[in-house]
N, C-alpha and C positions, 0 to 999 in steps of 0.2 A: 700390882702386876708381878712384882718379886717374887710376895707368897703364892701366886698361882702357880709359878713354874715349880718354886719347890715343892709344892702338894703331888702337883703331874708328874715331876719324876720320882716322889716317895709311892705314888701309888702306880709307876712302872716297875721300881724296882721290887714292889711288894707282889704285882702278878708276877714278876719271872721269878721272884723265889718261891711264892706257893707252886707255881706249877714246877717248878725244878725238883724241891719237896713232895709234892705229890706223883709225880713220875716216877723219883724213885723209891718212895715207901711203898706206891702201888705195884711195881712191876712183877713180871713173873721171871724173876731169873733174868731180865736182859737189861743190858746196859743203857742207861738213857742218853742215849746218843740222837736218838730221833728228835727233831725239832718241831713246834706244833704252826701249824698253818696261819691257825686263828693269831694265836700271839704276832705272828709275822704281820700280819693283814692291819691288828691292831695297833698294831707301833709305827706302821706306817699312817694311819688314819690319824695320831694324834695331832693336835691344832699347833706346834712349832714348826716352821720351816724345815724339819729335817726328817728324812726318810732312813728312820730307824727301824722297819720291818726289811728292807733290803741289806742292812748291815746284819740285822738276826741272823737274817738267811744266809749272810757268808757270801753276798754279793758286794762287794766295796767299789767297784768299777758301777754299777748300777746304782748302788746308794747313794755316789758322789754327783752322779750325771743327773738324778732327781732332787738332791739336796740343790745344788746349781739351779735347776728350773725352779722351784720351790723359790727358793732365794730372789730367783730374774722376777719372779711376780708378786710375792709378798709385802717386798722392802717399797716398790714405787709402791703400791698401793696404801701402804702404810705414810708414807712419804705426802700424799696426797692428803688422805688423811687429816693426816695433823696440820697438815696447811690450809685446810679448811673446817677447822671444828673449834670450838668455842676453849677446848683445851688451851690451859696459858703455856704460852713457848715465849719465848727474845725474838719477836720482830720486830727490832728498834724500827722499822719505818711505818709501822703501822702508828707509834708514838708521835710522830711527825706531822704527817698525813694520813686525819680519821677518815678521808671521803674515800682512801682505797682499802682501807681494813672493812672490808665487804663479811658480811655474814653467812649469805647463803652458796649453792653450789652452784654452778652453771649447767645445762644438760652436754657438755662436752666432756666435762670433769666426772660427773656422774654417770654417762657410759662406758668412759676410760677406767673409771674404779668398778664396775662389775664387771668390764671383761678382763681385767686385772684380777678381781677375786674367783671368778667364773676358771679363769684357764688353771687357779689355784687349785680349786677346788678338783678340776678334772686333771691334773698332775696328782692329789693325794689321790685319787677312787682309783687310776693307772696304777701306779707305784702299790695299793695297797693289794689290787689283784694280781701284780707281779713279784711280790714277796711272797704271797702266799702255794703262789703257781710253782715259784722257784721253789721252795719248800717243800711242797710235795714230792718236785722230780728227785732234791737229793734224798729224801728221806725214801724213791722206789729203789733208786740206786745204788744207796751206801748203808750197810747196816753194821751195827756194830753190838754182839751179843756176847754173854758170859755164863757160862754152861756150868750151873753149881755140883753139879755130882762131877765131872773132869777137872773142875777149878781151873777152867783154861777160858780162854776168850776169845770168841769167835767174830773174824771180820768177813763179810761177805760185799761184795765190790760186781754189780751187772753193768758191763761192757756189749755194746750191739757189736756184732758180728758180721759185716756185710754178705750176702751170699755171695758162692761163687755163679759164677755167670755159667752154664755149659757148651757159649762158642770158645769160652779160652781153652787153648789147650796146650 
């Protein structure tokens, strides 16, 4: 289980550096400030508890409030889990008394663990189309360019303007 997490996050950190890499050897002139959707959507989809397409995004009030749900459904079901699975654990009372160290699941446990996985599963596919969403709006909104014939750099910032009404006056 160790080495899976350190594979998962060598080959996170290997996509964010190739694409960071490639954004900025390929651009034309402008600063890579833009952040890409997909990465966002994908970092939230990965299989750990935590919603790291919303931290991409620069959302940390969102990433925490799905890191938390993540977390609320994960851990019992894991918890479940392993109280019912042939995996060795320390239940000294199963030592004691073999006629309650039971092997199989009950159909109460076993619905409890798929709507445990189930609301998991539909908290990542939420969280990963709202990292992506929120990505998009910052990258309509905020740009950040570098003009190589001025050697200057260019920030451009789109703020809505509400109309004026024409009863005020």
């Amino acid at each position: 289980m160790r080495t899976h997490n350190v594979i998962l996050g060598a080959l996170v950190l290997l996509t964010l550096t190739k694409t960071a890499t490639a954004q900025h050897h390929h651009s034309t002139g402008r600063f890579p400030s833009k952040k890409d959707p997909a990465i966002a959507a994908i970092l939230s989809l990965q299989p750990l508890p935590v919603d790291l397409g919303s931290f991409y995004a620069g959302n940390w009030e969102r990433g925490i409030l799905y890191t938390a749900a993540e977390v609320a459904l994960f851990v019992p079901a894991m918890v479940l889990v392993s109280q019912n699975s042939n995996w060795p654990h320390h239940r000294y009372d199963s030592y004691y008394y073999s006629d309650q160290n039971r092997r199989t699941w009950t159909r109460a446990e076993r619905e409890r663990l798929y709507y445990l996985l189930g609301g998991y599963v539909l908290v990542k596919i939420v969280s990963a189309f709202d990292a992506g969403y929120s990505v998009e709006q910052r990258n309509a909104k905020l740009t950040l360019g570098f003009d190589e014939n001025a050697k200057s750099v260019e920030l451009s910032l789109v703020l809505p303007i509400p109309a004026l009404s024409s009863n005020s006056k």
